[in-house]
C-alpha positions in Angstrom: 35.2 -28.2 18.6 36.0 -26.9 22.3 37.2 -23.2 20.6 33.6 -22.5 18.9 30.9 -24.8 19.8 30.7 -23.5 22.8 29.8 -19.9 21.4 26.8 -21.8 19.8 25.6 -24.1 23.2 26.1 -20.5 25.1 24.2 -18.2 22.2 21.4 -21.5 22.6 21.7 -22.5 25.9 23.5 -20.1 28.1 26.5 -21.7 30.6 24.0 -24.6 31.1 24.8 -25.6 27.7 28.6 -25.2 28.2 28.5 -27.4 30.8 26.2 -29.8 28.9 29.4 -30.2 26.4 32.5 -30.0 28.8 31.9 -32.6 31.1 31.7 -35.6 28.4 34.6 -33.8 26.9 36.8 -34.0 29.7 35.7 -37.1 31.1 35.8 -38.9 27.9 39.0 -37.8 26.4 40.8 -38.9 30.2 39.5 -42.0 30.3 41.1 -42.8 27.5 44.4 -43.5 29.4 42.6 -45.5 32.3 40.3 -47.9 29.8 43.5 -48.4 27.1 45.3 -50.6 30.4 48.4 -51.3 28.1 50.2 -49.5 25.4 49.6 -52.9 22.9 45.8 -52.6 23.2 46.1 -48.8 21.2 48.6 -50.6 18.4 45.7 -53.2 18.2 42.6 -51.0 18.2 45.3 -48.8 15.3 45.7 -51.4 13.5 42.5 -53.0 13.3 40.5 -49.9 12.5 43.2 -48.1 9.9 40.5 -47.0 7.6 38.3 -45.7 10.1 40.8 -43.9 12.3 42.8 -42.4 8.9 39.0 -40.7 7.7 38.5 -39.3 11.6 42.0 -37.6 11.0 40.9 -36.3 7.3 37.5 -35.2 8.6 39.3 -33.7 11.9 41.9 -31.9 9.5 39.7 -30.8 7.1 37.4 -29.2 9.4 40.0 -26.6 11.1 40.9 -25.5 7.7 37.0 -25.0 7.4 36.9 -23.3 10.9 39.6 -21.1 9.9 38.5 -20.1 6.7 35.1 -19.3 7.9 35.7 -18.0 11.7 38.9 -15.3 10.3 38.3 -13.4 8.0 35.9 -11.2 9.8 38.1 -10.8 12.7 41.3 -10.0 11.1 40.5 -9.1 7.6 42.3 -10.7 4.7 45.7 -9.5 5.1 45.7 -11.4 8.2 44.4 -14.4 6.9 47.2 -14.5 4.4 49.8 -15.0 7.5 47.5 -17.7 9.4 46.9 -19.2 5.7 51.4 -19.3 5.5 51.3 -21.3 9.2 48.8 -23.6 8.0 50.8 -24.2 5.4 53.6 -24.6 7.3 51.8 -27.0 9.9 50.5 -29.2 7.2 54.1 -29.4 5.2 56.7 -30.0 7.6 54.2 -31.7 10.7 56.4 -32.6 13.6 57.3 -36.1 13.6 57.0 -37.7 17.1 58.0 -37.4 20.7 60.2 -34.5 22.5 59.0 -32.2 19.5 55.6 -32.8 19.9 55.4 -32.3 23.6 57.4 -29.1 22.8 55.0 -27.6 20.3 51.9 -28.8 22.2 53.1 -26.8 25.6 54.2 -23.6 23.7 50.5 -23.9 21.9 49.4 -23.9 25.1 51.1 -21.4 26.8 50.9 -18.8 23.4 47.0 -19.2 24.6 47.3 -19.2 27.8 48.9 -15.6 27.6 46.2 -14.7 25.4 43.4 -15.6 27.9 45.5 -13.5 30.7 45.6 -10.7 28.3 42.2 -10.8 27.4 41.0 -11.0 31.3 41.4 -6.7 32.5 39.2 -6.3 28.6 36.3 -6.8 30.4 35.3 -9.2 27.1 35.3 -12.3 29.1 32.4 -12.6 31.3 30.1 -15.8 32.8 27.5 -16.3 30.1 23.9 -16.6 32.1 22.6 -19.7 32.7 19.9 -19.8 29.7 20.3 -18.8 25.9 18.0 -18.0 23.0 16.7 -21.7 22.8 14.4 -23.3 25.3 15.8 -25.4 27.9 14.3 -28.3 27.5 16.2 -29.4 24.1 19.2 -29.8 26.9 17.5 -33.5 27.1 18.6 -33.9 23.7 22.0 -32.4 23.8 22.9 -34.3 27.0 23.3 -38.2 25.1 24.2 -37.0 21.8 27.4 -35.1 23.8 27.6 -37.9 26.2 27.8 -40.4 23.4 30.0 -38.5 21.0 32.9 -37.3 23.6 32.7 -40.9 25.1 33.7 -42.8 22.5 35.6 -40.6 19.6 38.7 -40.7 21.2 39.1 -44.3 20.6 39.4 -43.1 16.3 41.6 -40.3 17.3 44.8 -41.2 16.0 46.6 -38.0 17.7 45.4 -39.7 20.8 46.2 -43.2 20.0 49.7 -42.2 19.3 50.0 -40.8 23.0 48.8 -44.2 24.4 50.7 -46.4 22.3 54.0 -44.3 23.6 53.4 -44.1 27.5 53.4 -46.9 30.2 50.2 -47.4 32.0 51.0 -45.0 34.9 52.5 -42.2 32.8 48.9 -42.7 30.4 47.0 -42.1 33.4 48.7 -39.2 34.4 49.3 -37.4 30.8 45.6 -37.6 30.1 43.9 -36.9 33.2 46.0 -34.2 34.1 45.9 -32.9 29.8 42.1 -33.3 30.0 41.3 -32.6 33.5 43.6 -29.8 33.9 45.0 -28.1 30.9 42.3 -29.0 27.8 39.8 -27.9 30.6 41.2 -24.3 31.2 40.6 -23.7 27.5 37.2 -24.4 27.4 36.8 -22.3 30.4 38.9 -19.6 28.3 35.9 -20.4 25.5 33.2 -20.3 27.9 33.9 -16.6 28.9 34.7 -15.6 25.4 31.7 -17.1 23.8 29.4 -14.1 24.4 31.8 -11.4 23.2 32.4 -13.6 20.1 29.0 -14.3 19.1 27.9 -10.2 19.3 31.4 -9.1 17.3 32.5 -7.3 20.1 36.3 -8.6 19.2 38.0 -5.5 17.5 41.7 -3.9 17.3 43.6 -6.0 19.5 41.5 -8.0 21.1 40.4 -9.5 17.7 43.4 -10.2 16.5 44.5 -12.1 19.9 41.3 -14.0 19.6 42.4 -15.2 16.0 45.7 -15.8 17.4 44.4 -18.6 19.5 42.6 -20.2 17.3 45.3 -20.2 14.7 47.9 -21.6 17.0 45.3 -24.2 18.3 44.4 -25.0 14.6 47.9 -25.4 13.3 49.0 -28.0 15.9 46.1 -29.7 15.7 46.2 -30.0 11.7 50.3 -30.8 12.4 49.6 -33.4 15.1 47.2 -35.2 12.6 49.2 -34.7 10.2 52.7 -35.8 11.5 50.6 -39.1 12.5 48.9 -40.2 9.0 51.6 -38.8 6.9 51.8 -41.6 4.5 47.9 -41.5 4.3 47.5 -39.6 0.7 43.1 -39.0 1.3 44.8 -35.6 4.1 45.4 -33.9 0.1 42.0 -34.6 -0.9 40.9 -33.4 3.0 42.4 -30.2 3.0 41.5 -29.3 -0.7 37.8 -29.9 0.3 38.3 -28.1 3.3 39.5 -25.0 1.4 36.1 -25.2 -1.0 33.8 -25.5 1.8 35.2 -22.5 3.5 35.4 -20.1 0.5 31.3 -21.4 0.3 30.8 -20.9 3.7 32.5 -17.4 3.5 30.5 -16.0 0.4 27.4 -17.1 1.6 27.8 -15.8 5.4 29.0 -12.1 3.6 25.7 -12.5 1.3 24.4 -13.4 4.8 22.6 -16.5 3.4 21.0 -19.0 5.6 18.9 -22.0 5.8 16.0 -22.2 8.3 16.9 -19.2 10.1 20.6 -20.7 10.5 23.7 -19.2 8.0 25.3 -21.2 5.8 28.5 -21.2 7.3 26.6 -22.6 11.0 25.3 -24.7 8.9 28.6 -26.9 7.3 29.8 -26.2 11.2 27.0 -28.2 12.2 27.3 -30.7 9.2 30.5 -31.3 10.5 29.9 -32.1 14.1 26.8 -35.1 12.3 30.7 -37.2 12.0 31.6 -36.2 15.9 28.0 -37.2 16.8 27.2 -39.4 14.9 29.6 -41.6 12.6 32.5 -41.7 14.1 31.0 -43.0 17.9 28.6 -45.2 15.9 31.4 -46.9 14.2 33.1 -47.5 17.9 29.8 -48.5 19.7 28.4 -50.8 16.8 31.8 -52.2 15.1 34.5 -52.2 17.5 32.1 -52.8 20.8 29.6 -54.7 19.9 31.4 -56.1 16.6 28.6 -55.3 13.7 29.2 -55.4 10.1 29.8 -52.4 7.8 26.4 -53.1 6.6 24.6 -53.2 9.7 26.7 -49.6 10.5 25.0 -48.1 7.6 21.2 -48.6 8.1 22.0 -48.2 11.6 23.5 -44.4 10.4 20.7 -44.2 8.0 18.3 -44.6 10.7 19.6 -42.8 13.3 20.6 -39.6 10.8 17.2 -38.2 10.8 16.5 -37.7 14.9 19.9 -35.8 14.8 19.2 -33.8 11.5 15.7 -32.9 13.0 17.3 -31.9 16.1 20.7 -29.9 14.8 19.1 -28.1 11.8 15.1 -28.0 12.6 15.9 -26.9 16.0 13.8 -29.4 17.5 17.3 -30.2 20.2 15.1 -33.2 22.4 14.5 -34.9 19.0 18.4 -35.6 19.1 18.3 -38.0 21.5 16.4 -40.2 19.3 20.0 -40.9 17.0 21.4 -42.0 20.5 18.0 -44.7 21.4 18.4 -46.1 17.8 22.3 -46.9 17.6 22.3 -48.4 21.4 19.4 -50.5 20.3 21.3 -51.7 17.0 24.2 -52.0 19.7 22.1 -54.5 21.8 20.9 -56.8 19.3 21.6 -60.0 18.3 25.3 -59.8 18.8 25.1 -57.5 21.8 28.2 -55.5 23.1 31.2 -58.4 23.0 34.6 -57.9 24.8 37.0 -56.4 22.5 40.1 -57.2 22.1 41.1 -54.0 21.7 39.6 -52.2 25.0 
């Protein structure tokens, strides 16, 4: 999400848009180790929503295999794609299991980009997007809850991020994800930010495309590792990553036949599809069953009525409209139950 969306809000929305998406990303994902107060309350909130946090990880996995088998293979060809397509393999078959490993991998990921970004810099592809895109300001209004509401509450299903809580005292959690999130996640969406113009105009060639893919393969593989390495045992990853792998050879045919749907190609299009769970399902489930404690069937018509607005608004182009999926859930939120104290906040 932070590699490429941004490339879309800038295209839309210029660095107005960026800014739209970073601050509820970094805000939300570092709260995370102030509201979790004790490591117990992540093994409860893991425990008590298995299902739920076990599809966000499929979902999550599935869609950077999709990313990667869309975003590639105009960058680096297919030859290349064969050697990200053997570290994907690799990240998916022998995922790290847990601890010093993990913290290992994740700072030489982010060092491998953070050299990138510095060699990128004297290019001259990196530059400040302006301030407005292709799409009319106003539909900010409805990218500002739908953002605020998905990067709020996601990271409460995120099982990568769970595992972090669950395995740090209550001033190390602080710390770890403040200083991951307001430090070190944040200077790679800056890194997206200035790339997002030279990626969206294929200006990325040589060198310069093949760092590019470099990132977002090593970014890709630990994430698909991290997820993987925490819901091993969970056999639905198979079925994720074998759906992942048909949606992108779709989404790669039809964006070389340069097919599209309502002026957006097919390819934006499943990217898109994908961020309805980020948007949509996933905080929904946390607002509606683990906040305000709703049943499974109140979820659904909740989803059902709620899906439209952002439909209208991500694939009609009518952005304000958005906002609508946001009214509808906080009003199923403050029903007849209301928001309850959970036992697992």
């Amino acid at each position: 999400i932070g590699m490429y969306l941004p490339v879309i809000l800038v295209r839309d929305y210029g660095w107005a848009g960026w800014l739209v998406f970073a601050v509820p990303n970094v805000l939300g994902a570092a709260a995370m180790g102030w509201v979790l107060r004790r490591p117990e309350q992540a093994l409860d909130l893991a425990a008590r929503h298995a299902t739920a946090i076990r599809l966000f990880s499929i979902v999550t996995v599935s869609f950077q295999i999709f990313g990667l088998l869309w975003l590639l293979p105009p960058l680096i060809g297919w030859a290349g794609m064969a050697l990200v397509m053997a570290a994907l393999v690799c990240a998916v078959v022998l995922p790290v299991a847990s601890g010093l490993s993990m913290v290992m991998n994740a700072v030489l990921v982010w060092l491998m980009s953070g050299l990138i970004f510095a060699m990128l810099m004297p290019s001259g592809a990196l530059v400040l997007p302006p301030a407005t895109g292709e799409a009319p300001g106003w539909g900010l209004v409805g990218l500002v809850p739908v953002c605020a509401f998905g990067f709020l509450l996601c990271p409460y299903l995120d099982a990568t991020f769970l595992h972090a809580r669950a395995n740090t005292d209550r001033r190390g959690a602080r710390i770890a994800f403040s200083v991951g999130f307001g430090v070190l996640f944040l200077v790679m969406i800056v890194f997206s930010l200035l790339y997002a113009r030279a990626f969206d105009y294929r200006l990325f060639t040589g060198l310069g495309a093949w760092l590019i893919a470099a990132h977002l393969a090593v970014q890709v593989c630990f994430t698909v590792s991290a997820h993987t390495a925490v819901t091993r045992d969970v056999p639905g990853n198979v079925v994720g990553i074998l759906a992942a792998a048909l949606v992108g050879i779709v989404a790669l045919g039809a964006t070389l036949g340069e097919a599209s749907f309502m002026g957006i190609g097919v390819g934006e299009l499943i990217y898109r599809g994908y961020m309805g769970f980020y948007g949509l399902l996933f905080p929904a489930y946390v607002l509606l069953v683990v906040l305000a404690g709703a049943s499974m069937r109140r979820y659904w018509i909740s989803i059902l009525l709620a899906l439209p607005f952002l439909a209208i608004g991500f694939v009609g182009g009518w952005m304000a409209v958005s906002a609508g999926s946001v009214a509808v859930l906080l009003i199923a939120a403050m029903g007849r139950h209301g928001i309850r104290r959970s036992g697992s906040r």
